[in-house]
C-alpha positions in Angstrom: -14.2 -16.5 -3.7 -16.3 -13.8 -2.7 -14.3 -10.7 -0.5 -16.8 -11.2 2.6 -15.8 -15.5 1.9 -11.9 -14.6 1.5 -12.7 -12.6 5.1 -14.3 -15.2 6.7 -11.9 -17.8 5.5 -8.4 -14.9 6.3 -8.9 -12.8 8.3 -7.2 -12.1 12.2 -9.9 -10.6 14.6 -12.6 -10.6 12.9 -16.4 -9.4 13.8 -18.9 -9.4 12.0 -22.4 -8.0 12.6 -25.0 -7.3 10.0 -24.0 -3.4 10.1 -20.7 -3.7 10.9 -17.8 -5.7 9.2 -14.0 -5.5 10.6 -10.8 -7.5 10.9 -7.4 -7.7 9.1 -7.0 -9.6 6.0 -3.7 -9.9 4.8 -2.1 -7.6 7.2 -5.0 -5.0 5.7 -7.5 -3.5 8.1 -10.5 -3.7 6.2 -13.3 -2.2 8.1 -17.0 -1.1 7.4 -19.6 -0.1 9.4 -23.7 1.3 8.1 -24.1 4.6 9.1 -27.6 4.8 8.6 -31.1 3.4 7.4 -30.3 5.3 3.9 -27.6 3.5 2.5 -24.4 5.0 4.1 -21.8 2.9 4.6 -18.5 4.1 6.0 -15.5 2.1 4.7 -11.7 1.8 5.7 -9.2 0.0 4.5 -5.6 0.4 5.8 -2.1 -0.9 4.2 0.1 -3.3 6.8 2.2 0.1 6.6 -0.3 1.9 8.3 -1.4 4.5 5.0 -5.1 4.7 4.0 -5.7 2.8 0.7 -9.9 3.6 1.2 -11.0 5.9 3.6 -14.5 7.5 3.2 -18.2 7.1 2.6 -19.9 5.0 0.1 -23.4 6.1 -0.8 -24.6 2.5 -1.5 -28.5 1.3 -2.4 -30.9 0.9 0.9 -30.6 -3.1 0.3 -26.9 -3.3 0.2 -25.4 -5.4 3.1 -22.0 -5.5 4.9 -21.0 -8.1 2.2 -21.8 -5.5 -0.3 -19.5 -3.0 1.6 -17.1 -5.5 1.9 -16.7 -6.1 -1.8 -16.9 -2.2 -2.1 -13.9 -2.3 0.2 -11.9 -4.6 -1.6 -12.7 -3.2 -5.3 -12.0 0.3 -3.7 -8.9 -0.3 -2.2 -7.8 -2.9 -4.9 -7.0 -5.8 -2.8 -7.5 -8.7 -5.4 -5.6 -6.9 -8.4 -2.5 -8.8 -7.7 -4.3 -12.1 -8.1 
């Protein structure tokens, strides 16, 4: 599955808006949210413990969408290395 599927299928409280992506997947906080029409996307993904395993800006192509960010997140962060 695809992270924004394994979101959709997992996650607690989630939202999800074309710009704006957020809920907690596996005890994670995995949140991202398009800063502006360029690209920007701001991601943050926290550890159940509270620490910040992805916390920062990705400079992304104008066409990426929040399931693109979500991926991001996910690779970034290295959610699926486990499995």
């Amino acid at each position: 599955m695809k992270p924004i599927e394994l979101m959709r299928a997992e996650a607690v409280n989630l939202t999800e808006d074309p710009d704006e992506v957020c809920g907690y997947w596996r005890g994670h906080l995995v949140w991202v949210k398009q800063e502006d029409a360029d690209g920007l996307w701001y991601v943050r993904v926290n550890h159940p413990d509270g620490g910040y395993l992805y916390d920062g800006f990705w400079r992304a192509h104008r066409d990426c969408t929040a399931a693109d960010a979500v991926a991001e997140a996910f690779r970034g962060a290295e959610l699926l290395e486990d499995e």
